[in-house]
C-alpha positions in Angstrom: 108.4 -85.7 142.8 111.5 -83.4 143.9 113.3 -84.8 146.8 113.2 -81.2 148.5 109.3 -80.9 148.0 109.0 -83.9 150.2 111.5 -82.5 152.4 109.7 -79.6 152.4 106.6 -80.9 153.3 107.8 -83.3 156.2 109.6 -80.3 157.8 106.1 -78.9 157.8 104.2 -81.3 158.8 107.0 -81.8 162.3 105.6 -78.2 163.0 102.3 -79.4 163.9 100.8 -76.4 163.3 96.9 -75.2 163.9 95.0 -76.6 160.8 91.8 -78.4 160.4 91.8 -82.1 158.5 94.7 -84.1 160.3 97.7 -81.3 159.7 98.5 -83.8 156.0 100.4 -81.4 153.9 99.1 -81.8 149.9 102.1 -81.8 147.9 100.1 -80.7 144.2 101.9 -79.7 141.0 99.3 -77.2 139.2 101.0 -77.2 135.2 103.3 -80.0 133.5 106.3 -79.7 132.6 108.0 -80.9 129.8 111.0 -79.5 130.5 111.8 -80.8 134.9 109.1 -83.6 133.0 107.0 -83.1 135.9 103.0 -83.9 135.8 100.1 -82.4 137.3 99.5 -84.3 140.3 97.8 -84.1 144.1 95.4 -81.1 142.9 91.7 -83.8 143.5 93.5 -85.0 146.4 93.3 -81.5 148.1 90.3 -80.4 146.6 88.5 -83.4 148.2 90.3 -82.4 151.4 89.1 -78.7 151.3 85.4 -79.8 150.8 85.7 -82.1 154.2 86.7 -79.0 156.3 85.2 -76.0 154.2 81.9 -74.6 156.1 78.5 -76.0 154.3 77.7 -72.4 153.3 80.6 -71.9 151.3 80.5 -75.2 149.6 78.5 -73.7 146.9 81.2 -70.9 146.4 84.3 -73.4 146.3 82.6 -75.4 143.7 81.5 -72.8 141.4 85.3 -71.4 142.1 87.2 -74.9 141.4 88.4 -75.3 137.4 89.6 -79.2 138.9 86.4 -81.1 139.6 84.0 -81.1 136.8 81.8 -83.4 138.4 81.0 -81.7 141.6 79.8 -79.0 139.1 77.6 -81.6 137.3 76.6 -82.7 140.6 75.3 -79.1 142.0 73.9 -78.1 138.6 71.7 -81.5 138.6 70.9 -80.6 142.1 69.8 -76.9 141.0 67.4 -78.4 138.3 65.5 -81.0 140.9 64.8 -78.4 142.8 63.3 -76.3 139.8 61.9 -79.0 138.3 59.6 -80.0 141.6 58.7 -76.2 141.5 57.6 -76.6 137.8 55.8 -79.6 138.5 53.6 -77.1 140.9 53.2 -74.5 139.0 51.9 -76.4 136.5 49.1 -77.7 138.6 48.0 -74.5 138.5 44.3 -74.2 137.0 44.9 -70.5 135.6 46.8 -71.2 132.3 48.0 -67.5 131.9 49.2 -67.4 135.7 50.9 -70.4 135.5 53.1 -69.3 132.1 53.8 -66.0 133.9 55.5 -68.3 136.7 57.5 -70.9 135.1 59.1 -68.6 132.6 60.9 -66.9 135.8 61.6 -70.7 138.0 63.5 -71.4 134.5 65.3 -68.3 134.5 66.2 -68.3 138.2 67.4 -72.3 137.0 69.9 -71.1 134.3 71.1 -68.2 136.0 72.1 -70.3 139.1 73.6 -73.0 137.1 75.7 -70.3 135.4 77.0 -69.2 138.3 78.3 -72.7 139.4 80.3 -73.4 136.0 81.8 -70.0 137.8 80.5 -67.3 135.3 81.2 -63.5 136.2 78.3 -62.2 137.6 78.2 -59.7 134.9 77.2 -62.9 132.6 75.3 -63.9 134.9 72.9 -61.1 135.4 72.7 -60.9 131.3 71.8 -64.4 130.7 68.9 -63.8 133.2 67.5 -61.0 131.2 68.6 -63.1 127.8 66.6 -66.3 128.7 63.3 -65.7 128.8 64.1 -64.4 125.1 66.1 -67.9 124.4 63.1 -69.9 126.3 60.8 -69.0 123.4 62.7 -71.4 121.3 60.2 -73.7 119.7 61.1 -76.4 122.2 58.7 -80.0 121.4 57.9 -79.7 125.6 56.9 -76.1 125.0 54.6 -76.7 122.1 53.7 -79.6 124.4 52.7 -76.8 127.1 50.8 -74.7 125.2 48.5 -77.4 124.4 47.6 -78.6 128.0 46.8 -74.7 128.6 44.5 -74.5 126.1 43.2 -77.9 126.9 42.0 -76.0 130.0 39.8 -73.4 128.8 37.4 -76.7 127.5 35.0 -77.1 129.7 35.5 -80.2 132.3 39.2 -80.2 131.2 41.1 -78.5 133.6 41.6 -81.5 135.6 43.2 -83.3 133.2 45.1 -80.4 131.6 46.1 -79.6 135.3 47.7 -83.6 135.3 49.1 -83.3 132.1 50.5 -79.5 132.0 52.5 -80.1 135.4 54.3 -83.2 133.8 55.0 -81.5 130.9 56.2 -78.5 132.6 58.3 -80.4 135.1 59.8 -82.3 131.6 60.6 -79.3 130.1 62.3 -77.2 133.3 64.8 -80.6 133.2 65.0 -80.2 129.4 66.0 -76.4 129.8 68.2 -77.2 132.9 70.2 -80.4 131.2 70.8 -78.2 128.0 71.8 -75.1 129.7 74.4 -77.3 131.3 76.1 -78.3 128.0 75.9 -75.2 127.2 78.3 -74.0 130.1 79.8 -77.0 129.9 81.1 -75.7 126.5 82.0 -72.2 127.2 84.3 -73.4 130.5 86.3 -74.9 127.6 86.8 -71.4 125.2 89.2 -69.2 126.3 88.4 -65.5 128.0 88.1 -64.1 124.8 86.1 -66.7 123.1 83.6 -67.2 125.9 83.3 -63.4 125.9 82.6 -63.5 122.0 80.3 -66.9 122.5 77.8 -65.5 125.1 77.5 -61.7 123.0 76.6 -63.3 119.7 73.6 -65.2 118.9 75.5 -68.7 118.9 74.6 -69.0 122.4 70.7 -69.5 121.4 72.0 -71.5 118.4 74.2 -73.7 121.0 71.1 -73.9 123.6 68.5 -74.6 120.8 70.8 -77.9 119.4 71.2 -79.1 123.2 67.3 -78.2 124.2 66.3 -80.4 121.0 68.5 -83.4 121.7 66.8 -83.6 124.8 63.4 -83.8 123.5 
């Protein structure tokens, strides 16, 4: 570390000026350099800092907007799919098999779109992956062959009950299925460059990428 960054930041810090936290200055190196051989350093350490005085409603926004912490991401994606997973779970109580379809399709949807927008996905890809999903959902998932079956099992007479049971495990299973592979699959795209994300999400491999991740997770 340079001597005059630490100078720097101890003539700063002698200012005592306004600041929330306790007025620490973060000294952070963003890119190595091979040349000053200097590391990146100090970048967790302020992150961590910002997310003790950021507001709670703009939590969500720093974490979708951060490229440092990977696992905060993991950790609000996993977050998004309990919460869409427990809504499965109901809506596959329901004892209308065509009504209940017409409801999860959209609770998955809502999943993957919000899960894309915390791995910090233009909203433009956003929007598109909404209307794209419920195309890629039709992927001839074990869960949703799974699902279909409970449905039927509930036009037998005396079997709703137990198709009811059975069709809202199965459709919480799968809504976690969906979410955990949808998450690889951003997980992958953070790593392509502009261009080659750009290319990844306008060409089928996306359903190709999803398809492999939904099946491992069967």
């Amino acid at each position: 570390m340079h001597p005059d960054a630490i100078a720097f930041a101890g003539y700063i810090e002698s200012l005592q000026l306004p600041s929330f936290g306790d007025g620490k200055v973060f000294l952070t190196n963003a890119l190595s350099d091979s040349f000053s051989d200097t590391v990146v350093y100090g970048l967790q350490e302020l992150l961590d800092a910002t997310f003790e005085v950021v507001p709670g409603a703009a939590r969500n926004a720093l974490t979708a907007a951060q490229g440092v912490d990977s696992r905060r991401k993991k950790d609000a994606a996993t977050a998004v799919i309990k919460q869409a997973t427990v809504v499965a779970s109901g809506i596959g109580a329901i004892p209308i098999p065509v009504a209940a379809a017409a409801i999860l399709v959209p609770n998955q949807v809502a999943m993957m779109a919000r899960i894309s927008a915390i791995y910090g996905l233009p909203r433009s890809k956003v929007r598109a992956l909404s209307i794209a999903s419920s195309a890629i959902l039709t992927g001839g998932a074990t869960y949703a062959g799974r699902y279909v079956v409970t449905q039927l099992l509930r036009l037998v007479p005396g079997g709703i009950i137990t198709g009811s049971v059975i069709s809202s495990a199965v459709a919480a299973s799968l809504t976690q299925a969906i979410g955990s592979a949808w998450v690889k699959v951003c997980e992958h795209s953070v790593t392509l460059s502009s261009a080659d994300q750009e290319s990844f999400f306008k060409s089928t491999e996306v359903t190709k990428t999803f398809h492999s991740y939904l099946r491992s997770e069967n």
